[in-house]
C-alpha positions in Angstrom: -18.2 -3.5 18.3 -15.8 -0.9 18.5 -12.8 -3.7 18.0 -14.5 -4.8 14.7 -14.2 -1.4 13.2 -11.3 -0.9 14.1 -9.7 -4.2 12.4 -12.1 -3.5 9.3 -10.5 -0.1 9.2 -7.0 -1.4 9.5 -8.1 -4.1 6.6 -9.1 -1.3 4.5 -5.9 0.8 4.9 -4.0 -1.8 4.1 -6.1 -2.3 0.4 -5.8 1.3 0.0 -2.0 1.5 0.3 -1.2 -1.5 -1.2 -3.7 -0.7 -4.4 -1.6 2.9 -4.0 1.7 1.6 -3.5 1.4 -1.5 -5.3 -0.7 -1.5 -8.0 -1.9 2.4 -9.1 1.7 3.4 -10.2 0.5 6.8 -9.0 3.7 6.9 -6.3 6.1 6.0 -9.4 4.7 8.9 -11.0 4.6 10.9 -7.6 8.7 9.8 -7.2 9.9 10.8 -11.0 8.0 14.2 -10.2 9.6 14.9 -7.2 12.8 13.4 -8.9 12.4 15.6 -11.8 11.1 18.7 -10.4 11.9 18.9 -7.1 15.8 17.1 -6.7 16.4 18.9 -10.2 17.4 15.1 -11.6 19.3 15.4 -14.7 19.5 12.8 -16.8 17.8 9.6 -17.0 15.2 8.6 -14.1 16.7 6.3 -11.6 14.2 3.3 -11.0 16.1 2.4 -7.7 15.6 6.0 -6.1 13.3 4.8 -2.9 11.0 7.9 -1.8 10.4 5.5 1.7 8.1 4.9 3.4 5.9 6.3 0.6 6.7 3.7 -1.8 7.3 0.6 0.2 3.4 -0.8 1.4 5.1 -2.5 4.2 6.5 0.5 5.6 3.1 2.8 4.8 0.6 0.5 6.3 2.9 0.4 9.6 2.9 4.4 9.6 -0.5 4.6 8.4 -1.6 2.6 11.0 -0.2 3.8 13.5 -1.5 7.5 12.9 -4.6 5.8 12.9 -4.3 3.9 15.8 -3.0 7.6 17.3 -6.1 9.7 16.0 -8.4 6.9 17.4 -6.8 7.0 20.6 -6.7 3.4 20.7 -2.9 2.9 20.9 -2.0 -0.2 22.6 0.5 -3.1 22.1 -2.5 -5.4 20.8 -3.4 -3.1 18.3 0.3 -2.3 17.3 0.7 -6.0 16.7 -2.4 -5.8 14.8 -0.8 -2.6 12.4 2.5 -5.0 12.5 0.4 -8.1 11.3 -1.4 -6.0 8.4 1.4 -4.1 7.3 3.7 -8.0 7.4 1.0 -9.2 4.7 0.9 -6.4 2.9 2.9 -8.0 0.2 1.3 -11.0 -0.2 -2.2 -9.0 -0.3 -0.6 -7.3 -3.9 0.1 -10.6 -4.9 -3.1 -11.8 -4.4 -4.6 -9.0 -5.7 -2.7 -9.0 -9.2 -3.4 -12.7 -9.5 -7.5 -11.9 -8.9 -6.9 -9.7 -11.4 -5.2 -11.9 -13.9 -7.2 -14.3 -13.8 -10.4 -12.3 -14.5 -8.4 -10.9 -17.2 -7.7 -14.3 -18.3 -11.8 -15.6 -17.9 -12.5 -12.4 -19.8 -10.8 -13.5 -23.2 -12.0 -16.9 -22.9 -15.7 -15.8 -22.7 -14.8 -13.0 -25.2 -12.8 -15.3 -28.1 
C-alpha cells in the first residue's frame, strides 16, 4: 500500500543520512572544504565548526523528510510524527550500525587467524 512505501522510504532516508552523516566521513571532508576554501579558514581546522543541519543526522533526516513528505504530497501530522520518530532514532541506528559492523570485523579475524 501506498503507506508501506512511504514508511520504507522514510526507513531508507534515514540509512542514507545516517551512513552519510554518521559513518562515510564524506560531510567532514565536505565541512573542512567549505572551511578551507570557501570561509578562507586560516590556520588549523576547527573540529567543533557545525555546518547544521548537514552534519547532525537528527537534524537531516527531519529536513529530509519532510521535503519528502512535501514532494509526495503526503504532509500530514501522522507522517510528521513519523519523520520526527525516524529522525529521534537516528542516533541509535549509527550505533547499531558501527556495532554490526564491528562485530563482523571482529568474526572476520577469528575465521581469518
Amino acid at each position: 500500500s501506498q503507506e508501506n512505501k512511504m514508511i520504507q522510504d522514510l526507513a531508507l532516508i534515514t540509512l542514507i543520512v545516517v551512513y552519510l552523516v554518521d559513518l562515510s566521513g564524506g560531510i567532514n571532508s565536505l565541512k573542512q572544504f567549505i572551511w578551507k576554501y570557501c570561509l578562507d579558514g586560516k590556520g588549523k581546522y576547527p573540529y567543533s565548526f557545525r555546518l547544521r543541519p548537514l552534519d547532525c543526522s537528527l537534524c537531516l533526516t527531519w529536513w529530509v523528510g519532510l521535503v519528502y513528505l512535501w514532494i509526495t504530497q503526503e504532509f500530514s501530522l501522522e507522517n510528521v510524527a513519523l519523520v520526527a520518530m525516524f529522525s529521534y532514532f537516528s542516533s541509535q541506528l549509527a550505533f547499531l550500525l558501527r556495532l554490526v559492523s564491528e562485530m563482523i570485523n571482529n568474526a572476520l579475524r577469528w575465521i581469518l587467524s
